[in-house]
N, C-alpha and C positions, 0 to 999 in steps of 0.2 A: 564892556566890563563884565568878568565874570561874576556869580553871586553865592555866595553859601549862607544857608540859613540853617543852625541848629538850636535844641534847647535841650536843658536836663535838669531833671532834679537831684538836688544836693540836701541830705539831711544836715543842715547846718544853717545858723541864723543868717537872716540877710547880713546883716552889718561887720558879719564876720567873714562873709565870702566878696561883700562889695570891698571890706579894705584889703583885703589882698589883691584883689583885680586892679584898683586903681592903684597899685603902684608900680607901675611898667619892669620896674625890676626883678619882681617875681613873674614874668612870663617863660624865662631860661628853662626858670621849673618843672614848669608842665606843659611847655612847650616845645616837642623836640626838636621843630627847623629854626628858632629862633636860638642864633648862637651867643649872642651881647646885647643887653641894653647900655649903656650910657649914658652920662650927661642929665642924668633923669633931674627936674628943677619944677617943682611943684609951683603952677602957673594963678593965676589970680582968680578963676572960679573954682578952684578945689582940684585939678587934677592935676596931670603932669604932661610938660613938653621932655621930648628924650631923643636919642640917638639909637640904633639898631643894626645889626647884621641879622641877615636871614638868608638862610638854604632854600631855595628853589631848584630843582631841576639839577641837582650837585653843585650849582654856582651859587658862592654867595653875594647878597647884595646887600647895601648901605644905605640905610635911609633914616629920616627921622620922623616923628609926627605930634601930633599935638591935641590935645582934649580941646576941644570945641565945643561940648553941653556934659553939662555935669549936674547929675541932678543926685544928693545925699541918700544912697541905699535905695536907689531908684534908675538911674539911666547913666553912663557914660559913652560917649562920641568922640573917637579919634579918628584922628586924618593925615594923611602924611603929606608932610611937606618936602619931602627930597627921597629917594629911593622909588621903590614901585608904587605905581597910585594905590591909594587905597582908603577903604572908610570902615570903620568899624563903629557896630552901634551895639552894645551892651545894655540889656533888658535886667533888672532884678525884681524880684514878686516872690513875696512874702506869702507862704503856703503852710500853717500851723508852724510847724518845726521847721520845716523844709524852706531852701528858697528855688524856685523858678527860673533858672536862668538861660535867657535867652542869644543868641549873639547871629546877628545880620553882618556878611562881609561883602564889600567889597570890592576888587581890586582889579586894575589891568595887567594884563602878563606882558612881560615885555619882548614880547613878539621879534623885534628884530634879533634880540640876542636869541632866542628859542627856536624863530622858525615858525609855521602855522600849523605843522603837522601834529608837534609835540604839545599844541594848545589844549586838547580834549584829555590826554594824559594827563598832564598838569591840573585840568581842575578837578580829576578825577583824586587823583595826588591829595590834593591841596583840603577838597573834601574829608577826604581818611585822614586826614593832619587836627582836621577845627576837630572830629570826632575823638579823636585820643587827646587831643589838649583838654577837653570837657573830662573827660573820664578819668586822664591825671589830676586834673585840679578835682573833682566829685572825691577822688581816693583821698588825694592831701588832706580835704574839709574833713571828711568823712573819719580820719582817723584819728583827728581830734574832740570827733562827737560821733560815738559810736554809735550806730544805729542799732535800736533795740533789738533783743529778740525775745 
């Protein structure tokens, strides 16, 4: 399994950066490989199960996944149930004004479609991907709470 780990600070309330994250359908946004969510059905500990397409490698793939721990303006955990493996673990932490946010990925590439050669590309890829999804969502938070100067 490949892994990515980043974090960022966002001048913006936790509870204001935790509900937009947990609802899978604003990922499109400030995510550039994610091309649809769907089916998005808010699950029985507070988050959501949904459906997806996402760009890999120029192919896209379909999967879906599921919140698995959910914890209120603190942790969410999703995992896919069909498409590419994968686990994500969203951190939030509450920093004066600011929140903290961290996100642990990870997932297997699916090798037979790819090939093994094009695997270190891909997570090189996939890297530069979690990094600009952090920096679109920091911009989206961030223009609604303007950071002083």
């Amino acid at each position: 399994m490949a892994k990515v780990q980043k974090n960022i600070l966002i001048h913006a309330a936790t509870d204001k950066v935790f509900a937009f994250m947990n609802d899978p359908r604003n990922l499109p946004v400030i995510w550039p490989s994610m091309v649809e969510v769907k089916n998005a059905v808010l699950n029985s500990i507070g988050g959501y199960d949904f459906e997806w397409v996402y760009k890999m490698a120029g192919m896209h793939f379909n999967g879906a996944s599921k919140t698995t721990e959910y914890t209120l303006n603190k942790r969410i955990i999703t995992e896919s149930t069909k498409g590419i493996e994968s686990r994500f673990v969203w951190d939030y932490k509450a920093e004066g004004s600011y929140t903290k946010l961290s996100v642990e990925i990870e997932y297997k590439i699916p090798i037979p479609l790819i090939g093994k050669l094009a695997e270190a590309v891909i997570v090189k890829q996939n890297e530069h991907e979690a990094d600009n999804m952090l920096k679109n969502l920091k911009d989206r938070m961030e223009i609604e709470t303007p950071v002083p100067v």
